[in-house]
Every structure is written in structure tokens, then in C-alpha cells.
N, C-alpha and C positions, 0 to 999 in steps of 0.2 A: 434758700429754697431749691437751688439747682441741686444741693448735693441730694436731700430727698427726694427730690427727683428721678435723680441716676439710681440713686439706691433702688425705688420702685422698677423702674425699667430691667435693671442689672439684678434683680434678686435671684430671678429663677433660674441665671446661667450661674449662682454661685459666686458676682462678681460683688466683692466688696466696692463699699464708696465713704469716704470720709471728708472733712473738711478742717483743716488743723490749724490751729493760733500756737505759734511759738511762743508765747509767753512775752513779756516785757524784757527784751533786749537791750544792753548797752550798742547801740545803732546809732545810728542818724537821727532819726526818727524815735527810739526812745529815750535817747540822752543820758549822759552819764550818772543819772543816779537808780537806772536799773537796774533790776534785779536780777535778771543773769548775763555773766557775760555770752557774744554771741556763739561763743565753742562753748558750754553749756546747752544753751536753745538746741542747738545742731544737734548733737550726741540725744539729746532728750527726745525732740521730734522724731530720728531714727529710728526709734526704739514702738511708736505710736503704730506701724504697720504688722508689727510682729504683734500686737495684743488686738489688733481689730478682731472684731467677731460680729456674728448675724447678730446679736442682743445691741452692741454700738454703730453700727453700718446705719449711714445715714444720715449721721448726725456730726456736731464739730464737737472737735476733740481740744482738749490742750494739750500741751508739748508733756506733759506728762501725765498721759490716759485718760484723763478726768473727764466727763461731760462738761464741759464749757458753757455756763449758762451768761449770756450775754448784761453786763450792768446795764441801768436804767439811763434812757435819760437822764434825769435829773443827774443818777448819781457820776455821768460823765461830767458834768458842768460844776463840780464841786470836790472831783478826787482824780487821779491819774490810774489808768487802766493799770490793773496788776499782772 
């Protein structure tokens, strides 16, 4: 909610806002059967400020441009975030 937020506040000075998920990293926290390693995420994420634009400002992104639409409930309690 904060980043649409900032987006609303920051539109008229032209300021972008985004909110970005790296993707399922080999991490701590995503475990080795992840699907990118974390110099993949990195190089990938980089790339997410060079394509924002007013049509995506606002909204979370993933590590590679996509709108990021959040799994459900349920389907966190029966799959591992991709």
C-alpha cells in the first residue's frame, strides 16, 4: 500500500515508485532448490528501473518486469512461492 501511495504523492513531480520481489533465490531464506541463483535475482532486479514507466509506477514488480500479482492464501499453504 505505501508504494501506491508514493506513487499518488510523487506522480506530478514525475517521480517514479515501485516495489520489487526478486524472485525465488537460492538464499537463506529460499533454500537450495531455488530457482535463480542470487547473481541471476541481482542482474535481473537491475534491469527493473530501466523499464519502469508511468503505466507501471506504483505497483510491485518482479525481478523480471512482470506485474507481480501476489499467490493466495491458500495457495501459500500448499506450494512454495515461485
Amino acid at each position: 500500500m505505501i508504494t501506491k501511495s508514493l506513487h499518488e504523492e510523487l506522480k506530478h513531480k514525475g517521480i517514479l515508485v515501485t516495489a520489487l520481489h526478486p524472485g525465488w533465490a537460492r538464499t537463506g531464506i529460499g533454500g537450495p532448490e531455488a530457482t535463480l541463483s542470487p547473481e541471476e535475482s541481482i542482474k535481473a532486479c537491475m534491469s527493473v528501473p530501466l523499464n519502469l514507466s508511468t503505466e507501471n509506477s506504483g505497483s510491485l514488480l518482479s525481478y523480471n518486469c512482470l506485474l507481480y500479482t501476489s499467490p493466495s492464501p491458500r495457495d501459500l499453504s500448499t506450494s512454495r512461492m515461485p
